[in-house]
N, C-alpha and C positions, 0 to 999 in steps of 0.2 A: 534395458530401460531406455525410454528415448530419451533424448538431449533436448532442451527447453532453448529456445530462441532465446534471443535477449528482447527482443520486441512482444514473443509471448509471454513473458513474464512479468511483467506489467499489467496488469489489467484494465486500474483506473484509477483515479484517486479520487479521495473520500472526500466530501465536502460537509462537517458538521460544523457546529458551534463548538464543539472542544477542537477539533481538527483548527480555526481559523484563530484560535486562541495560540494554538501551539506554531503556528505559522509567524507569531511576533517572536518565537524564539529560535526563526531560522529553522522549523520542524514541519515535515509536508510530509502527510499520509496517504498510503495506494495501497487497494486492495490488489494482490497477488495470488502469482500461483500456486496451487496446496503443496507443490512441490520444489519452489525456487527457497534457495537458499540466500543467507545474506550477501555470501560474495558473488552468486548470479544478479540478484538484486543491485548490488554496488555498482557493480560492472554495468548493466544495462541503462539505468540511473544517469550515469557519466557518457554515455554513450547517445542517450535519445535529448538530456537536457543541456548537455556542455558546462554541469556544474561541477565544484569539486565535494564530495561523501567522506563525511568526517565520523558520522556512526551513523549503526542503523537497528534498530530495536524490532525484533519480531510477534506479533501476539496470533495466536489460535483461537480464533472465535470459533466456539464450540454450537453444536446444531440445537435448538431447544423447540420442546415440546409445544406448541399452544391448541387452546382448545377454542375450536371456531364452530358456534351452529352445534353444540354438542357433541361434535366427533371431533376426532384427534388431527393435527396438521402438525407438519415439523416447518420450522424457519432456518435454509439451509447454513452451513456451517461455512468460514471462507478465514482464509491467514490473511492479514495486513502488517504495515512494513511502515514506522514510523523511522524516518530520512532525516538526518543533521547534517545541515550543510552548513561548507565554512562561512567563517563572518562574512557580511557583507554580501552575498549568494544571497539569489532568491530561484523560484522555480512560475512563470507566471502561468497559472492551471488553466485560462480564458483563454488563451490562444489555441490551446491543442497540440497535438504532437505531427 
C-alpha cells in the first residue's frame, strides 16, 4: 500500500454556505483523500497551516445516481474532513498554500 504525503492529502477546501457558517466556530472544511485518515489529516493540517487541531470529524460522501438527458450519470463520490481548531486559530483559505 503506498504511503500518502502530507501535502497529498489535502486536496482542497470547501467553500459553501454551511462550510463559512461553520467557520464562525473555529471549523474549516477540506475535501480529502479516499484514503487519509484523521491522524494523517491532523498531522498535515499543522504542518502546511502552522495551526494547532483540536478535532477533526470525517464524512463519506457517497457517489449518487443522476439522470441527465435520459441516461444515467453518476456524481463522483469524495471523503471530506471538518477541522476544529483551537480558540482563537483561524485558517485564512484566500491566500493559498
Amino acid at each position: 500500500m503506498k504511503k500518502i504525503n502530507y501535502i497529498d492529502s489535502i486536496r482542497h477546501p470547501i467553500i459553501t454556505e454551511k462550510a463559512t457558517i461553520l467557520s464562525e466556530q473555529n471549523k474549516t472544511v477540506f475535501k480529502v483523500h479516499e484514503k487519509a485518515n484523521k491522524f494523517s489529516i491532523k498531522k498535515s493540517i499543522e504542518k502546511l497551516f502552522k495551526v494547532n487541531v483540536v478535532k477533526i470529524n470525517i464524512i463519506n460522501q457517497k457517489t449518487k445516481q443522476k439522470m441527465r438527458q435520459g441516461r444515467k450519470s453518476f456524481k463522483s463520490g469524495y471523503k471530506k474532513a471538518i477541522v476544529t481548531l483551537k480558540k482563537g486559530q483561524s485558517i485564512d483559505l484566500t491566500t493559498g498554500i
